[in-house]
N, C-alpha and C positions, 0 to 999 in steps of 0.2 A: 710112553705108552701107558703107564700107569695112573697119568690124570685124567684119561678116557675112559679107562674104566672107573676108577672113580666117579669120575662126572656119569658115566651110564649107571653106574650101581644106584646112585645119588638122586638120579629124576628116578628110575624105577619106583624107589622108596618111595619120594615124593608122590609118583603118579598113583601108587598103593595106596596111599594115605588121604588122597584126594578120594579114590575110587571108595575106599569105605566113607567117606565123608558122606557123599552124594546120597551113596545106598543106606546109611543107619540117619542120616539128617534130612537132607536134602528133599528124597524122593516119598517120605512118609505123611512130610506138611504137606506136599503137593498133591498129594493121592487126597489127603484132608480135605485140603480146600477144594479143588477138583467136583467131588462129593457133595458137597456143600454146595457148589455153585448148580453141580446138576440138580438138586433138589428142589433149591431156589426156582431156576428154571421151569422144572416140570410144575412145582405146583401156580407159576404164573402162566402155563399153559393151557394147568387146568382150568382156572379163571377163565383166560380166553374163551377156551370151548364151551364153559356156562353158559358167557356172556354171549357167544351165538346161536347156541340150543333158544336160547330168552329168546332171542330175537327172531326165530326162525318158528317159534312157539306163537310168538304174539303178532307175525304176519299171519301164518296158519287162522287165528280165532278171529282177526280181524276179517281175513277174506271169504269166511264162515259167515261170520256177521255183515259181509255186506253181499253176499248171494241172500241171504236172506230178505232183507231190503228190498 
């Protein structure tokens, strides 16, 4: 009975020491990069939406320009 608890005592440890792993290593670069990628993301969205304000701008002048005509 006594190598059962041992063996239980034993993963406990283990599983404790994995548990801080995650939370002081693990979970802190992931929050980083995470962050990082949302950023990336948003500012190539905000491109997008430039890019079709322009193109929503210069249909607009165009069909200006051609009711005139």
């Amino acid at each position: 009975m006594d190598k059962f608890e041992e063996i239980g005592k034993r993963l406990e440890e283990e599983l404790a020491r994995l548990r801080k792993f995650v939370d002081e290593e693990v979970a802190p670069a992931t929050e980083k990069r995470t962050a990082q990628v949302l950023r990336e993301a948003s500012e190539k969205l905000s491109e997008a939406a430039r890019k079709l304000e322009a193109r929503v701008a210069a249909r607009g002048s165009q069909a200006s320009t051609d009711a005139k005509s």
